[in-house]
MDAnalysis code that builds the backbone (N, CA, C; Angstrom):
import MDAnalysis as mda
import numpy as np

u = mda.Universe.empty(537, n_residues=179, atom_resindex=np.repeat(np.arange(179), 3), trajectory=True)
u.add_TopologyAttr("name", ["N", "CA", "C"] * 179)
u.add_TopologyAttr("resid", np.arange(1, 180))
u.add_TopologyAttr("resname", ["UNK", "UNK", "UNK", "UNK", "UNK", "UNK", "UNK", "UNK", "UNK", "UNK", "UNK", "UNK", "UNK", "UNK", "UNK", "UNK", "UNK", "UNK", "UNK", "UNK", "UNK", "UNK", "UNK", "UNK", "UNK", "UNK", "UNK", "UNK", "UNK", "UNK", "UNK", "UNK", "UNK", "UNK", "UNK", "UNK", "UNK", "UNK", "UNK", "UNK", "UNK", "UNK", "UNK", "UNK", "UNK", "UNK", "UNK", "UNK", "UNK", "UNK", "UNK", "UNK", "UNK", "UNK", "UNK", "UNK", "UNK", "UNK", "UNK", "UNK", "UNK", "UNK", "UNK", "UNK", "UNK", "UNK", "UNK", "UNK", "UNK", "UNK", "UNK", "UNK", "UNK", "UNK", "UNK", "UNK", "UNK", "UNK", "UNK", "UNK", "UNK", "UNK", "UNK", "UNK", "UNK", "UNK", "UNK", "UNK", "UNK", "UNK", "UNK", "UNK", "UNK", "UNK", "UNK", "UNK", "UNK", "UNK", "UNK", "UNK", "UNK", "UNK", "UNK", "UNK", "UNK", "UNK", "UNK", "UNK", "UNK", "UNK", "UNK", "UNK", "UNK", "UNK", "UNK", "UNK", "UNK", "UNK", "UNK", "UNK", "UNK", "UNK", "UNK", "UNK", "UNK", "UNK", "UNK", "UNK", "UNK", "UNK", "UNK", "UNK", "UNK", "UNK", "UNK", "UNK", "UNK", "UNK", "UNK", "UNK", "UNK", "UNK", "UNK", "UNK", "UNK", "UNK", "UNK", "UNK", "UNK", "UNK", "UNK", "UNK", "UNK", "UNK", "UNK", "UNK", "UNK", "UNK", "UNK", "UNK", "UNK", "UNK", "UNK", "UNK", "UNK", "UNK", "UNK", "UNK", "UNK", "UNK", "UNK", "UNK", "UNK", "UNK", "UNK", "UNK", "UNK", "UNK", "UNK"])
u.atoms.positions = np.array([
    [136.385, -217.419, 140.090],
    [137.075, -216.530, 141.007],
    [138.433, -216.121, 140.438],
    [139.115, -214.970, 140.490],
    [140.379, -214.434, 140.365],
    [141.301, -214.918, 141.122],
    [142.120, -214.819, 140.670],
    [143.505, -215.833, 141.528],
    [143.810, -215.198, 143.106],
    [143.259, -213.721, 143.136],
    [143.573, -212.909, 144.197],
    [142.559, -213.228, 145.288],
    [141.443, -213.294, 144.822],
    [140.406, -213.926, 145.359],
    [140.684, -215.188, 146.137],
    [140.622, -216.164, 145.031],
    [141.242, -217.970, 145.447],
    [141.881, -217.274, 146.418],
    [142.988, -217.194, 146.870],
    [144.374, -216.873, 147.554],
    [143.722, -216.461, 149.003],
    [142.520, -215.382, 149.074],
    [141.976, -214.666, 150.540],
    [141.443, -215.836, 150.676],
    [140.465, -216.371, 149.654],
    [139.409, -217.278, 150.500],
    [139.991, -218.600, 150.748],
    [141.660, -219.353, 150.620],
    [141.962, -220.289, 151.105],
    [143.013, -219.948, 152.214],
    [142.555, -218.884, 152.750],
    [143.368, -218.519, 153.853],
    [142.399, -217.896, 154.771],
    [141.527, -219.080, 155.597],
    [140.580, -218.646, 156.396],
    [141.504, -217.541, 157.890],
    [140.642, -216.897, 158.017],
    [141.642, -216.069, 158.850],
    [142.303, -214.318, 158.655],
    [142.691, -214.611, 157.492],
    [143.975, -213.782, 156.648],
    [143.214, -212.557, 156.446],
    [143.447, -210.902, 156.634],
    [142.727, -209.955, 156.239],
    [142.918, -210.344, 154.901],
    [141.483, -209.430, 153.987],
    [141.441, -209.254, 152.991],
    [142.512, -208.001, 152.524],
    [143.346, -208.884, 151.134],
    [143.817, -207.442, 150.383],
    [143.721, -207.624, 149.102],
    [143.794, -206.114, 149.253],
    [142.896, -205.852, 147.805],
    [144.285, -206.057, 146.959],
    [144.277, -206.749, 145.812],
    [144.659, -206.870, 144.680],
    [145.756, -205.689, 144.220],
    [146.734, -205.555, 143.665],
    [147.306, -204.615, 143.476],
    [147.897, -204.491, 141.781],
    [146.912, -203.212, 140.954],
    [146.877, -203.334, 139.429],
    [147.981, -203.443, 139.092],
    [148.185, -203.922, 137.987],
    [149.268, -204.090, 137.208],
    [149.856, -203.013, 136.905],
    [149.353, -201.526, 136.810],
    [149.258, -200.508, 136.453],
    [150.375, -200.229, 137.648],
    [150.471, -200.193, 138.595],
    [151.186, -200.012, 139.850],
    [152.299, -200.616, 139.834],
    [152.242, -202.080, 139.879],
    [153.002, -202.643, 140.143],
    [154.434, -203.124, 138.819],
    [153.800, -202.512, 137.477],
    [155.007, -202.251, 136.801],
    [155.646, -200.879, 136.356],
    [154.441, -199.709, 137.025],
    [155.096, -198.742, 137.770],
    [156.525, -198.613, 138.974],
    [156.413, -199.478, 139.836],
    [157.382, -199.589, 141.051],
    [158.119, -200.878, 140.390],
    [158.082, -201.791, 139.601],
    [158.845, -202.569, 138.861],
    [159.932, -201.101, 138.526],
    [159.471, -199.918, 137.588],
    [160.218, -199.222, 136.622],
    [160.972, -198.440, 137.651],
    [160.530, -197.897, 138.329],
    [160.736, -196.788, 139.749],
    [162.236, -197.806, 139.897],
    [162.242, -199.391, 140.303],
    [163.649, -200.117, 140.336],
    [164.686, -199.600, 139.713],
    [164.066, -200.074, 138.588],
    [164.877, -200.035, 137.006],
    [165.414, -198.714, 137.343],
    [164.420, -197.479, 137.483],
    [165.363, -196.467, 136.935],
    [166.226, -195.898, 138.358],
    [166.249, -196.363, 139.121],
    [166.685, -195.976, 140.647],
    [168.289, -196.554, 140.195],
    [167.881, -198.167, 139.924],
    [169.182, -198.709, 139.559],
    [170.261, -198.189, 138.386],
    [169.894, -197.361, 137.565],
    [170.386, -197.002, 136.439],
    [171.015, -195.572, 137.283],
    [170.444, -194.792, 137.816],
    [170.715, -193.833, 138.986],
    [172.043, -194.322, 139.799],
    [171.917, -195.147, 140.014],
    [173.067, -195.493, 140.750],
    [174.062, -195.872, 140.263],
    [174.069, -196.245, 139.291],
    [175.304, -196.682, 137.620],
    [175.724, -195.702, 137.283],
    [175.091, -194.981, 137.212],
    [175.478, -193.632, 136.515],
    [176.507, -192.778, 137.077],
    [176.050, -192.867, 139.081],
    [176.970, -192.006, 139.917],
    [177.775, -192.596, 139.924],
    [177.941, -194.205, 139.653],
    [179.328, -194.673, 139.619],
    [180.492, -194.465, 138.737],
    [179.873, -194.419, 137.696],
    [180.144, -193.950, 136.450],
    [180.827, -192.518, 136.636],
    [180.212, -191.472, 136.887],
    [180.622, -190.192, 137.427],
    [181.733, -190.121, 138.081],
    [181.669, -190.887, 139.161],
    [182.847, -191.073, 140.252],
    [184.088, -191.424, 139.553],
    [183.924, -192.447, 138.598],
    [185.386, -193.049, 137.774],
    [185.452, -192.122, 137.241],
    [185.014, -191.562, 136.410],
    [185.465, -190.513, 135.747],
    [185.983, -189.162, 136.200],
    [185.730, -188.563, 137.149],
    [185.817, -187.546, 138.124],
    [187.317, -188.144, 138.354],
    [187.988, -189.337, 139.146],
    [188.728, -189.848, 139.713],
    [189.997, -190.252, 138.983],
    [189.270, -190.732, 137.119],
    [190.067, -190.612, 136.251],
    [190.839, -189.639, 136.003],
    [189.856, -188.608, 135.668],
    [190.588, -187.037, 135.760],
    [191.834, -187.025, 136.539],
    [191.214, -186.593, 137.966],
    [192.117, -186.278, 139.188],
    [193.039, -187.572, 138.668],
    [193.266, -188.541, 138.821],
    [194.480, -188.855, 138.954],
    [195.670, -188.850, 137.514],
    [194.882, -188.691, 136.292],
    [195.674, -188.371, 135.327],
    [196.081, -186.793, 135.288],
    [195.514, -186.170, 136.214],
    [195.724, -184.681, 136.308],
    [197.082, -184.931, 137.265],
    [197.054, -185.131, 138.426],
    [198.105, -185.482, 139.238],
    [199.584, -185.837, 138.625],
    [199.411, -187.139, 137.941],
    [200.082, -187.759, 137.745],
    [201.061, -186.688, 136.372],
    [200.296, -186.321, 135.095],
    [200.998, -185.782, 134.389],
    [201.214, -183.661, 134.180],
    [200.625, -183.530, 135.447],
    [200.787, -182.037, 135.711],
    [202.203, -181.885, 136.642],
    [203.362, -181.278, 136.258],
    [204.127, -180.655, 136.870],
    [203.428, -180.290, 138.096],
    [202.849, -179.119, 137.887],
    [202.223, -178.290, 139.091],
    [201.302, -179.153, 139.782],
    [200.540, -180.470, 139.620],
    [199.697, -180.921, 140.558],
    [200.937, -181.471, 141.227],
    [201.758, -182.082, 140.888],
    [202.753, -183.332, 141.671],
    [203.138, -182.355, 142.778],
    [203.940, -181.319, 142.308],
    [204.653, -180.165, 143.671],
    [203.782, -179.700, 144.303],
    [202.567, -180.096, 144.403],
    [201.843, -179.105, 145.167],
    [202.060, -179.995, 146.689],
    [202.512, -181.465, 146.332],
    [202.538, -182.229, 147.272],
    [203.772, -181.986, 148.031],
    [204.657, -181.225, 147.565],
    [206.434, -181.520, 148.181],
    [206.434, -180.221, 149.054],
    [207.185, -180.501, 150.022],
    [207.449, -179.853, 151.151],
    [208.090, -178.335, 150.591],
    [209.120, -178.515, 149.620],
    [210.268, -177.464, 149.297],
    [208.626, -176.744, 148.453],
    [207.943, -176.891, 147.798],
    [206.542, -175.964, 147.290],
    [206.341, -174.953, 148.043],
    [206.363, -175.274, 149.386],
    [205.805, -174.595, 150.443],
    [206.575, -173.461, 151.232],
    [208.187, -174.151, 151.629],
    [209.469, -173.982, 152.242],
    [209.908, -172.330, 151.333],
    [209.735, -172.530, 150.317],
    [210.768, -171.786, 149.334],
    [209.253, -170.798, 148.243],
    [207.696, -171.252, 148.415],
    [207.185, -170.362, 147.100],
    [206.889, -169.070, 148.025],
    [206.369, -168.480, 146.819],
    [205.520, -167.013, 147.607],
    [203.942, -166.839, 148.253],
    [203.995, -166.328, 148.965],
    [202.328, -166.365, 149.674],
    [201.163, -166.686, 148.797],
    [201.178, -165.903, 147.473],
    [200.201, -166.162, 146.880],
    [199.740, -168.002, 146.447],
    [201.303, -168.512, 145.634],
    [201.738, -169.452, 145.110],
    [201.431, -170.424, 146.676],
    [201.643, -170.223, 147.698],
    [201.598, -171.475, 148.656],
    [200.073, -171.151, 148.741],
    [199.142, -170.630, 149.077],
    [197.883, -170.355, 148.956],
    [197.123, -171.364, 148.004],
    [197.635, -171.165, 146.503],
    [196.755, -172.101, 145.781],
    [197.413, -172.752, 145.533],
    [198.681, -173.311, 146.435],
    [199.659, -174.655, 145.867],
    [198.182, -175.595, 146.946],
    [198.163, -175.382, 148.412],
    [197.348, -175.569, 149.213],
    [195.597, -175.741, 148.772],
    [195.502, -174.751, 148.163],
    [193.840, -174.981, 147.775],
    [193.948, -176.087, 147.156],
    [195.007, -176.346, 145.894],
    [194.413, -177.505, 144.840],
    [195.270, -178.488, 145.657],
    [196.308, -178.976, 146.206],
    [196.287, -179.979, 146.811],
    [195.021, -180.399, 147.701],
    [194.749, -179.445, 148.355],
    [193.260, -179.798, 148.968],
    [192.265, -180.487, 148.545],
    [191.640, -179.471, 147.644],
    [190.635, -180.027, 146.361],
    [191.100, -181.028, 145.455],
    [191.998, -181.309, 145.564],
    [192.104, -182.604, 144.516],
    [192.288, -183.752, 145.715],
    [192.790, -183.604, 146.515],
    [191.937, -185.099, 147.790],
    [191.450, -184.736, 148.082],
    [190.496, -183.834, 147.945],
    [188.812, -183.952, 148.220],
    [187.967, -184.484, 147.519],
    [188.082, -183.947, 145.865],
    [187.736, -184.840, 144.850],
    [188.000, -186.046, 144.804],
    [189.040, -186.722, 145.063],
    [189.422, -187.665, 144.746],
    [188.801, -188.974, 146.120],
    [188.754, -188.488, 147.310],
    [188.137, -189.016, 148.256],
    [186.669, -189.396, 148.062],
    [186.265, -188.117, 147.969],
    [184.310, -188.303, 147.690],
    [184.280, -189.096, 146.581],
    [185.161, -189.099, 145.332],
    [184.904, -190.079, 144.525],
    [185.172, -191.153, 145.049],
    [186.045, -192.018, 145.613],
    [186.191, -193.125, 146.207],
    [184.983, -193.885, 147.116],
    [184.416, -192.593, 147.679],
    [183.248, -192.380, 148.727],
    [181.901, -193.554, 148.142],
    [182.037, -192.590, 146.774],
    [180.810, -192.652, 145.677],
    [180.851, -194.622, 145.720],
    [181.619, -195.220, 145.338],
    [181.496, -196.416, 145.041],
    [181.782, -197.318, 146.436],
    [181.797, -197.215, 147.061],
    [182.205, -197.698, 148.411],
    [181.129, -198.660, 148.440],
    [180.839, -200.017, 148.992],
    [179.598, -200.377, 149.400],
    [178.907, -199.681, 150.495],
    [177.592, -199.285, 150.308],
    [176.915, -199.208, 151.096],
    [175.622, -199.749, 152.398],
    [175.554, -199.651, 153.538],
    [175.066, -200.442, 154.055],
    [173.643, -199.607, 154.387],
    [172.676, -200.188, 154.078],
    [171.237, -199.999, 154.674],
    [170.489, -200.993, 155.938],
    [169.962, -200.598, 156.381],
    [169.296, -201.659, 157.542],
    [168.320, -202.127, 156.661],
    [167.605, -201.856, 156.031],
    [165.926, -202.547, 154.669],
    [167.411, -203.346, 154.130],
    [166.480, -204.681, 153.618],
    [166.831, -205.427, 152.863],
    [165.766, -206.115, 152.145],
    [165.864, -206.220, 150.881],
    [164.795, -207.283, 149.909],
    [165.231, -208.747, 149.682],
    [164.482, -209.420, 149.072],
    [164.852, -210.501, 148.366],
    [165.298, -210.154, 146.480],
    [165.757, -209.106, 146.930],
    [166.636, -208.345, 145.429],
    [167.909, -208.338, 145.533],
    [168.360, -208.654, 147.078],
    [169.819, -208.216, 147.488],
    [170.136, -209.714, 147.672],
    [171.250, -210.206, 146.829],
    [172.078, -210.912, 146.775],
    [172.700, -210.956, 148.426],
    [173.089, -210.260, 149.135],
    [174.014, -210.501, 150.438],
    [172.657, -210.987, 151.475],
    [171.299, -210.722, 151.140],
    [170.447, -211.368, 152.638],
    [169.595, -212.251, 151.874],
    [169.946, -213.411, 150.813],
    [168.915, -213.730, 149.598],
    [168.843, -214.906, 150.384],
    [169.409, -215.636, 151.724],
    [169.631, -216.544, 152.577],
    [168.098, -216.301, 153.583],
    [167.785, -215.223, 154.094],
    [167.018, -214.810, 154.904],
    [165.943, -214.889, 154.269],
    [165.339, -214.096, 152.823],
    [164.473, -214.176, 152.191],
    [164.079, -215.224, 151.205],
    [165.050, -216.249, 151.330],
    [164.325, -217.155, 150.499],
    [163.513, -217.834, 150.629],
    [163.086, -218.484, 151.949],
    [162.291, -219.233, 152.407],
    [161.137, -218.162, 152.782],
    [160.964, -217.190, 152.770],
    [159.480, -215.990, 153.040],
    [159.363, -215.912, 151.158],
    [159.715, -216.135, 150.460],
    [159.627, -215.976, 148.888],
    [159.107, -217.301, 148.608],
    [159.321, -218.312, 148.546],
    [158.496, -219.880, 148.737],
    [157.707, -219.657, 149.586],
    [157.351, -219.365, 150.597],
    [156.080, -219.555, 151.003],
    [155.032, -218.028, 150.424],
    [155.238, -217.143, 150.414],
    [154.567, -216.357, 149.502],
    [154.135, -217.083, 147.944],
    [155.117, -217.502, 147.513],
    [155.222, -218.177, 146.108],
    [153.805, -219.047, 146.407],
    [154.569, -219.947, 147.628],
    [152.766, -221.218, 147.669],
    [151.859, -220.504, 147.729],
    [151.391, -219.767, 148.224],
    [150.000, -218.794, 148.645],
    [149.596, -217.753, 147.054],
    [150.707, -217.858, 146.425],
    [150.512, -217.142, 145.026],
    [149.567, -215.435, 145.647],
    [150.841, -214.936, 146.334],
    [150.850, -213.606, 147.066],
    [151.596, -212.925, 146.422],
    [150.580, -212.045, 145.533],
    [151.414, -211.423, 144.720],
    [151.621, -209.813, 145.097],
    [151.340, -209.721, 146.495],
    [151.034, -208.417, 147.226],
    [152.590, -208.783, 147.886],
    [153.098, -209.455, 148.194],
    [154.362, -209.569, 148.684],
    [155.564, -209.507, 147.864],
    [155.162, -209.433, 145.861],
    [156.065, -209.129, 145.686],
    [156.156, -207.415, 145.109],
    [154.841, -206.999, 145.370],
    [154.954, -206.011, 145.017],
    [155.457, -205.010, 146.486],
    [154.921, -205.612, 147.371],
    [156.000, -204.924, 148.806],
    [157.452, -205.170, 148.587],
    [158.022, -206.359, 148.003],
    [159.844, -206.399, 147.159],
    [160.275, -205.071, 146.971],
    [159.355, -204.991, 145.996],
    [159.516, -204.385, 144.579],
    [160.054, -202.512, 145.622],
    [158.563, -202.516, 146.274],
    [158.425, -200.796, 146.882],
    [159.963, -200.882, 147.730],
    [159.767, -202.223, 148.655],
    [161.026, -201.877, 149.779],
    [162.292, -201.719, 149.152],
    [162.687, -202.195, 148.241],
    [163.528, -202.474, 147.304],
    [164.347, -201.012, 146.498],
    [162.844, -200.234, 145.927],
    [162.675, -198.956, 145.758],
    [163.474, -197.949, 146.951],
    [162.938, -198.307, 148.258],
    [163.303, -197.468, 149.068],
    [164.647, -197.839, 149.447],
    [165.415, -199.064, 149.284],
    [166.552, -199.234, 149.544],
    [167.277, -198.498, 148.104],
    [166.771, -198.020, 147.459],
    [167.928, -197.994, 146.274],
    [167.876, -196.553, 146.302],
    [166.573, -195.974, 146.772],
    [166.435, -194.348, 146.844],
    [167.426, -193.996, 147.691],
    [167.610, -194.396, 149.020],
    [168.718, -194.617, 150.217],
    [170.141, -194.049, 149.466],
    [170.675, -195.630, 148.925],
    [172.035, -195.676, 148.713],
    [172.662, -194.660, 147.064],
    [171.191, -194.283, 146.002],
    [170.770, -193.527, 145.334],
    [171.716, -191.697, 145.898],
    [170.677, -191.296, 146.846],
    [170.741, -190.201, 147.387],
    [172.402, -189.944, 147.941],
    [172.978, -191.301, 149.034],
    [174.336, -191.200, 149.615],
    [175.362, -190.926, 148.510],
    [175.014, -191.459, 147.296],
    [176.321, -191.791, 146.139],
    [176.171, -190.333, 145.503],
    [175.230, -189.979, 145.043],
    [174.929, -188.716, 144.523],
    [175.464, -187.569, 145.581],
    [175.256, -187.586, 146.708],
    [175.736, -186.506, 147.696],
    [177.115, -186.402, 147.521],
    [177.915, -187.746, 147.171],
    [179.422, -187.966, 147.581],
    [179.741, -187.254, 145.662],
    [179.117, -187.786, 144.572],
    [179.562, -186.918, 143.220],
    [179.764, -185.569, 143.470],
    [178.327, -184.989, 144.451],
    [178.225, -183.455, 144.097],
    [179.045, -182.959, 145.120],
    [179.557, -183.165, 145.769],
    [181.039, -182.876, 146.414],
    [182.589, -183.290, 146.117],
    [182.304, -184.266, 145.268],
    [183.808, -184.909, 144.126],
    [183.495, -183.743, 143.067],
    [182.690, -183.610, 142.349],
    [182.509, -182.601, 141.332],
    [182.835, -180.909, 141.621],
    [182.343, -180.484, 143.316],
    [182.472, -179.143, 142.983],
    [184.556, -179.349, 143.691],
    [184.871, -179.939, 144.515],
    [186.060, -180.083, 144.716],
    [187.067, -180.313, 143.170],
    [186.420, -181.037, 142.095],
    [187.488, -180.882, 140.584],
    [186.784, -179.656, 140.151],
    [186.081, -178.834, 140.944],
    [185.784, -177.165, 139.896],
    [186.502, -176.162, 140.928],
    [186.782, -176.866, 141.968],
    [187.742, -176.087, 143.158],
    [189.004, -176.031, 142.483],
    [189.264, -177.421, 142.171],
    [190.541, -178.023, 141.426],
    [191.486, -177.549, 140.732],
    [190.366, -177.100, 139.618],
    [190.565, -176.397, 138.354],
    [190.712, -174.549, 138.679],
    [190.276, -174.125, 139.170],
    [190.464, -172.805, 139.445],
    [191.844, -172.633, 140.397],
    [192.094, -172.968, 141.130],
    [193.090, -173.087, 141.840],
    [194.496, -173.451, 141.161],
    [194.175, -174.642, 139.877],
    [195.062, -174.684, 139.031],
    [195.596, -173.136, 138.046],
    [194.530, -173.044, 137.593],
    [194.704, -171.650, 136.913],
    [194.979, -170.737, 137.575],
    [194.864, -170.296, 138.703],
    [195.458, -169.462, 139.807],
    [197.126, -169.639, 140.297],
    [196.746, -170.728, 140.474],
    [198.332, -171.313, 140.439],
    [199.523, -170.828, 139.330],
    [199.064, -171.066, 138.082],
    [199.721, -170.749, 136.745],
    [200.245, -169.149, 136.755],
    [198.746, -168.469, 137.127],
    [198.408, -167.153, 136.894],
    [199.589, -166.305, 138.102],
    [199.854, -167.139, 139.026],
    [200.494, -166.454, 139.945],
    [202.243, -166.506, 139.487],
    [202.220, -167.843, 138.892],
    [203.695, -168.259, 138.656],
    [203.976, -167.262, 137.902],
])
């Protein structure tokens, strides 16, 4: 008998399930992998985006005043216009990037997640005894869908840090162009 087999038939009772190929299941193994690399990446994005903005800030004349009151008090319509846009857009950018790395909270949790590995450890030993290997490939999928989740949120928060430093940047050059 196959181990999947053994496993139904010493569990009088238990529906039968069917076996799940290897073919699949280091499919949704990879689907992890690359979900997780997905999510490195937007982090990655975010620092860098954030790097920018704040070395832009910090050593631009024109980003610093865009912050001071007398910018506003004393420039010309055009000049307070995009003193305003890129102060804008650059804490906008700079927010959604912050956004990007924030922890995120999902209601799904696996026995992949370190913060509920308390809850699932004891359903992982007893799967383990039963040598249920359909439970770790349900890990594996739920796991998937938690990372597609927090995947999708981080990426939403780049592509709004990103078009806010292309807001950024035009507004800068507008700025110049007006001075």
């Amino acid at each position: 008998m196959l181990d999947d087999e053994k496993m139904n038939a010493a569990l009088p009772g238990a529906p039968e399930v069917k076996p799940v190929s290897h073919e699949y299941f280091d499919h949704v193994r990879k689907i992890n992998d690359v979900f997780y690399d997905q999510i490195v990446i937007s982090d990655q994005k975010a620092a860098y985006i954030f790097t920018f903005m704040l070395a832009f800030l910090v050593s631009s004349s024109e980003g610093k005043e865009v912050f001071t009151l007398a910018r506003y008090a004393h420039g010309s319509p055009l000049a307070i216009l995009f003193s305003a846009l890129l102060a804008l857009a650059s804490l906008a950018s700079m927010l959604c990037a912050i956004m990007v790395v924030l922890p995120h909270q999902v209601k799904k949790s696996t026995s992949l997640f370190w913060g509920t590995w308390s809850h699932h450890r004891a359903i992982l030993e007893e799967a383990a005894h039963r040598s249920d290997r359909d439970y770790l490939f349900r890990q594996y999928l739920d796991n998937a869908d938690v990372l597609s989740v927090i995947a999708r949120r981080k990426y939403r928060f780049v592509t709004y840090a990103f078009r806010a430093l292309m807001v950024t940047v035009v507004a800068y050059v507008l700025l110049l162009v007006a001075h």
